[in-house]
BADREN-108180 format. One record per residue (C-alpha): residue number from 0; residue in one letter; x, z, y. Coordinates in nm, 4 decimals, decimal comma. Each point is the difference from the previous one (the first is absolute). Layout:
<rs>
(NUM; 'a'; (X; Z; Y)),
...
</rs>
This chain:
<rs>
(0; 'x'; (6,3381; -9,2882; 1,4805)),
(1; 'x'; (-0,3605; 0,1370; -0,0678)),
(2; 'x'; (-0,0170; 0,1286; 0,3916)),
(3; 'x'; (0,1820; -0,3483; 0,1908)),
(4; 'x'; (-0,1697; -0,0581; 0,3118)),
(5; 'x'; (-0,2693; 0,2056; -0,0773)),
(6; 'x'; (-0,1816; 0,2936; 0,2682)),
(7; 'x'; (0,0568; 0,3038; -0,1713)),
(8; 'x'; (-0,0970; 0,3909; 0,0929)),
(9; 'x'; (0,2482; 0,2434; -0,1174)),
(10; 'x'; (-0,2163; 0,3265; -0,0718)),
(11; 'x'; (0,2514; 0,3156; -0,1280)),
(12; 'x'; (-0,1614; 0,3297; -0,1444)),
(13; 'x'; (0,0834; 0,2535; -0,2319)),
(14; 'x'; (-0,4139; -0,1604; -0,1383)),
(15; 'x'; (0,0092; 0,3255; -0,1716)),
(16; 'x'; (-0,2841; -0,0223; -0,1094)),
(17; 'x'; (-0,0870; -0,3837; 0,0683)),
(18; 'x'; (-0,3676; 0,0319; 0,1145)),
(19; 'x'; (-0,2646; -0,2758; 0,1308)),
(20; 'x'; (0,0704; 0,1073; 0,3302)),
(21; 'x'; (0,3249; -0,1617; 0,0064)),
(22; 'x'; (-0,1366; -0,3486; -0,1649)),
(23; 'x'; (-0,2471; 0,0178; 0,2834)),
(24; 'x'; (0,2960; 0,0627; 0,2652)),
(25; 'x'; (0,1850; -0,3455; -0,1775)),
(26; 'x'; (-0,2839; -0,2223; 0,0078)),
(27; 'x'; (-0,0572; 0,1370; 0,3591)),
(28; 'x'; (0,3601; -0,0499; 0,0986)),
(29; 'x'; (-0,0204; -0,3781; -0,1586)),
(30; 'x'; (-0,2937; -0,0826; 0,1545)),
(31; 'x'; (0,1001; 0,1216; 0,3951)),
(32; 'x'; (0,3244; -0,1282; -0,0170)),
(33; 'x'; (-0,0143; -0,3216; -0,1614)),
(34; 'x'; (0,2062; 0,1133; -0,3334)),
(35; 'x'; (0,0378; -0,2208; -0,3312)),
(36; 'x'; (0,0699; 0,3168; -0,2416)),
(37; 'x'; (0,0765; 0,3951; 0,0606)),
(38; 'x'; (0,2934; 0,1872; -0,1236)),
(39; 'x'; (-0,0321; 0,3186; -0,1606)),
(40; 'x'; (0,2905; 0,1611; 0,0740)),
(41; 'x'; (-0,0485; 0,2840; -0,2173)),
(42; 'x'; (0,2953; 0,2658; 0,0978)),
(43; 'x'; (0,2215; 0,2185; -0,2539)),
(44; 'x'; (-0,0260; 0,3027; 0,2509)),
(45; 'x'; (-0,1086; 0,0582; 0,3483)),
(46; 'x'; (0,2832; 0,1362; 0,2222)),
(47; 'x'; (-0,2753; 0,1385; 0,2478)),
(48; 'x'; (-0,1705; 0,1779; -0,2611)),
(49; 'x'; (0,1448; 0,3296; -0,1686)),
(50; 'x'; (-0,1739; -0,0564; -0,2977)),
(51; 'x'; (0,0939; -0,2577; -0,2760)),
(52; 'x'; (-0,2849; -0,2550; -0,1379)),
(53; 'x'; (-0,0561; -0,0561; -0,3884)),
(54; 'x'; (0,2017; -0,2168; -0,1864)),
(55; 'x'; (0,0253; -0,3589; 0,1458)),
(56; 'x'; (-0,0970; -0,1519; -0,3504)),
(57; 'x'; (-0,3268; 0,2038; 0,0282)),
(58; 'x'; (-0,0563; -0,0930; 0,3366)),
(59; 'x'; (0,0820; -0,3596; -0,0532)),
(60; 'x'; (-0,2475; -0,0342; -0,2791)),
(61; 'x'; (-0,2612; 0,1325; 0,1652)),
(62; 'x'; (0,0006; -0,2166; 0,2823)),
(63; 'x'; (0,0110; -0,2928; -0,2506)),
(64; 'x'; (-0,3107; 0,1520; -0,1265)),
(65; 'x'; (-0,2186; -0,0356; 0,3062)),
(66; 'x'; (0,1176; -0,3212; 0,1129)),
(67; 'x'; (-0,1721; -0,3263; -0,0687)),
(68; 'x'; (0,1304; -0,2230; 0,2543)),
(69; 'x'; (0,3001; -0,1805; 0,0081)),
(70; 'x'; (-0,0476; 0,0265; 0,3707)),
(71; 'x'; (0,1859; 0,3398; -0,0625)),
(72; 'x'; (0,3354; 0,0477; -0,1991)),
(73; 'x'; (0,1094; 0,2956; -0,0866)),
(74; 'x'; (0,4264; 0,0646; 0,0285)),
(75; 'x'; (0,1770; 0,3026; -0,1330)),
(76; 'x'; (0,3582; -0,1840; 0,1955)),
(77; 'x'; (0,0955; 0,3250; 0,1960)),
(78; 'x'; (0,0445; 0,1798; -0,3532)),
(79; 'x'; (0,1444; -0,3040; -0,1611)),
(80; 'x'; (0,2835; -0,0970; 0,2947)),
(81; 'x'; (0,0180; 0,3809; 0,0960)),
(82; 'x'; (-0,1399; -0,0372; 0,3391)),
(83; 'x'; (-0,0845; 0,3086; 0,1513)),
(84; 'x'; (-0,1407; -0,0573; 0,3589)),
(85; 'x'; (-0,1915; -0,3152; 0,1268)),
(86; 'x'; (0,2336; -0,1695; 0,2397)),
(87; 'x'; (0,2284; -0,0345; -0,3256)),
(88; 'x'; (-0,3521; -0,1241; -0,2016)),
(89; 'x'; (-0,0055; -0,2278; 0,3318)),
(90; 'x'; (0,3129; -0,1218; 0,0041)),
(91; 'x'; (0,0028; -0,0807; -0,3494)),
(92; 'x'; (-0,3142; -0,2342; 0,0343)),
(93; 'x'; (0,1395; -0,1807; 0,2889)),
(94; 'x'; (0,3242; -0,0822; -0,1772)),
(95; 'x'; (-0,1598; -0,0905; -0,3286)),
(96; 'x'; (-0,3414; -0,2099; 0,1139)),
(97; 'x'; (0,1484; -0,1324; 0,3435)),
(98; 'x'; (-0,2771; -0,3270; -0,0097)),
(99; 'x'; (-0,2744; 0,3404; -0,0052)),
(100; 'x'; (-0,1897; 0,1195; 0,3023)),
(101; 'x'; (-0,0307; 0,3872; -0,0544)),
(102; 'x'; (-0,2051; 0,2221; 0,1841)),
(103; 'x'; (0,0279; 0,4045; -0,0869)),
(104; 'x'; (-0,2909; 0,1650; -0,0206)),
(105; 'x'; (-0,1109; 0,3495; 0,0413)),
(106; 'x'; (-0,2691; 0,2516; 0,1003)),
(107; 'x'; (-0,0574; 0,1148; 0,3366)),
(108; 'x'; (0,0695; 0,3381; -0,1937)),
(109; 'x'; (0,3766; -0,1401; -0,0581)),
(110; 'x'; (-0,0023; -0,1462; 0,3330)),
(111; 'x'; (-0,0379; 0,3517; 0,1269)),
(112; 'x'; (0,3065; 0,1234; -0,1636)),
(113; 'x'; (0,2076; -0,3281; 0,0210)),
(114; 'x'; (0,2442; 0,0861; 0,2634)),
(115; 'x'; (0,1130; 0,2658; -0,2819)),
(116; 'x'; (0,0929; -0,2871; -0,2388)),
(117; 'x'; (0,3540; -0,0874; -0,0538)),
(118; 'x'; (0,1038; -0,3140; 0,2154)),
(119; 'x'; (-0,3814; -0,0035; 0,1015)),
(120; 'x'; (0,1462; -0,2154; 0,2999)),
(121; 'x'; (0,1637; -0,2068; -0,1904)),
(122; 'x'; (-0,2717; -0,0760; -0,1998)),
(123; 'x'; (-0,2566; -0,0697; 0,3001)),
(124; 'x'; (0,2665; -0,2514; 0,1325)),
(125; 'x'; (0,0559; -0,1584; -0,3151)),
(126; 'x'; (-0,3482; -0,0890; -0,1480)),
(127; 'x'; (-0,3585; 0,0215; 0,1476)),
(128; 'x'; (-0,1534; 0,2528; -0,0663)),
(129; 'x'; (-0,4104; -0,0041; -0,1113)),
(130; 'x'; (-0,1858; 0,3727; 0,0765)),
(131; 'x'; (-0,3390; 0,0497; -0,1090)),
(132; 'x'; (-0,2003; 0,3252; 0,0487)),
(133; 'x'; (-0,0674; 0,2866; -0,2169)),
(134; 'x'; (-0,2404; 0,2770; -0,0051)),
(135; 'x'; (0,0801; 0,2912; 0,2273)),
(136; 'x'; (0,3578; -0,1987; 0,1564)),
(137; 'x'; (-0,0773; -0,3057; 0,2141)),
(138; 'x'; (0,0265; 0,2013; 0,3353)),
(139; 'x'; (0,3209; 0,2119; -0,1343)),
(140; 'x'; (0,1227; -0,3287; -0,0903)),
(141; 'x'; (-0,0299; -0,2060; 0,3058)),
(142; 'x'; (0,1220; 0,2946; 0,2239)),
(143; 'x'; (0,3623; 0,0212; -0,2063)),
(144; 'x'; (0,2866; -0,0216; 0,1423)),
(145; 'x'; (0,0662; -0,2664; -0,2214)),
(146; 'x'; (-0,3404; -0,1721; 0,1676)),
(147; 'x'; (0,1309; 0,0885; 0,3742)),
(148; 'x'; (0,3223; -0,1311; -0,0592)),
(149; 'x'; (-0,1104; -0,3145; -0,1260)),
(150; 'x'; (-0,3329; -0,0436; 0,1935)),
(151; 'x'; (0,1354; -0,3205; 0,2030)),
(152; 'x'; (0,0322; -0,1585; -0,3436)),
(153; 'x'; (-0,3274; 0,0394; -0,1355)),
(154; 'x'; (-0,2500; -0,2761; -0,0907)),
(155; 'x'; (-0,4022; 0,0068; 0,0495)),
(156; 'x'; (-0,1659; 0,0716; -0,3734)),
(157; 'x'; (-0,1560; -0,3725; 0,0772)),
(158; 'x'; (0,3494; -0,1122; -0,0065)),
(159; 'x'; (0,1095; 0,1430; -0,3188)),
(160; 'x'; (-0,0634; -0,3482; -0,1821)),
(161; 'x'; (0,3414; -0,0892; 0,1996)),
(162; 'x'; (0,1897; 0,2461; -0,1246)),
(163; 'x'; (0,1974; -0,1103; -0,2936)),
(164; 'x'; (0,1393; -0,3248; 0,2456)),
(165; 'x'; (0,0791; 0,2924; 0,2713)),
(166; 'x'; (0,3514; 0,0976; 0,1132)),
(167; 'x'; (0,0949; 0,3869; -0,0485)),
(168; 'x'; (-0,0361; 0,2315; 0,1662)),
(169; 'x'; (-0,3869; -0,0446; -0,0134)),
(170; 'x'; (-0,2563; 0,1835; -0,1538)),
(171; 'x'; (-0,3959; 0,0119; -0,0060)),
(172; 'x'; (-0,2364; 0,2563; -0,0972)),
(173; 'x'; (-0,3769; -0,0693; -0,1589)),
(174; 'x'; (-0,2827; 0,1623; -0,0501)),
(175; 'x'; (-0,1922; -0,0231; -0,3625)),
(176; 'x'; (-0,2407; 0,1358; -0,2067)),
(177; 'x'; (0,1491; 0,3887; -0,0903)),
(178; 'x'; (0,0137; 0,1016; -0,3956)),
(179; 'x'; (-0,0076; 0,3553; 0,0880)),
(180; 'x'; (0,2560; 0,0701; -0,3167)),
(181; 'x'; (0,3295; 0,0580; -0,0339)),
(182; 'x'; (0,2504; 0,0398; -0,2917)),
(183; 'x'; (0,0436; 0,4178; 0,1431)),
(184; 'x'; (-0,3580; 0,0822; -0,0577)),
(185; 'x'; (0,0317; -0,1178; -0,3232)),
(186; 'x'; (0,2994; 0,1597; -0,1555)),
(187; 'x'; (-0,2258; 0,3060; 0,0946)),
(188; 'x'; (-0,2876; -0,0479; -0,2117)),
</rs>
């Protein structure tokens, strides 16, 4: 298979819009933790949110349209298996690609609300887990409860390189250069 024994980052988003802030979060992501390609995970719906994003085709295509690298692929699986939360999206992964080192990725912004996430335990203990910080959320982020519960298990950013060959539950959180953009503020213009 395309992803044997390769590092891979498994980013999931409604990407609704896609934007250049999230390119710049993948190439950020591959770069501090030692990653071969990033997954975009893009989502059919977000159970956390109460609003539903445009169509997945139209979100699909436009993340095809800003991407040049095939350090990035872009995956509509959720809508195609019918997955609905990320442990499942995990899970999946793991059973399919077992020769793959994955590492989810998120925002400190999700990292905030992560203890809200179905089977967010589950998921910490299952796969490391690669945080990088986003405008306005790295302090929220690392003072979750998902942050506190887990703080024994939590790399130094200069150790992130190792985190692909580390066992769960582990997780490390970098700093990068902020895009201060995100898919909200558009959909408002």
């Amino acid at each position: 298979m395309f992803l044997d024994n390769k590092k891979i980052g498994l980013f999931g988003g409604s990407f609704d819009p896609a934007h250049l802030g999230h390119v710049n979060f993948s190439f950020e992501a591959a770069k501090h933790f030692n990653l071969d390609q990033v997954i975009w995970l893009i989502s059919p719906g977000n159970p956390l949110k109460p609003k539903a994003p445009e169509p997945i085709v139209s979100r699909v295509t436009g993340a095809k349209n800003i991407i040049s690298s095939p350090k990035i692929i872009i995956s509509s699986v959720e809508a195609e298996k019918g997955l609905r939360y990320s442990w499942e999206t995990l899970d999946f992964f793991f059973h399919n690609y077992p020769k793959t080192k994955f590492v989810w990725l998120m925002g400190s912004d999700n990292l905030a609300q992560f203890h809200l996430w179905k089977n967010w335990r589950w998921i910490i203990e299952s796969c490391p887990i690669g945080v990088l910080a986003r405008p306005n959320s790295r302090q929220t982020g690392l003072n979750s409860k998902a942050a506190r519960i887990y703080k024994n298990y939590r790399i130094p950013a200069n150790a992130g390189r190792y985190l692909p060959y580390s066992t769960s539950p582990v997780w490390c959180f970098a700093n990068m250069p902020m895009i201060n953009i995100s898919s909200s503020d558009i959909r408002k213009k």
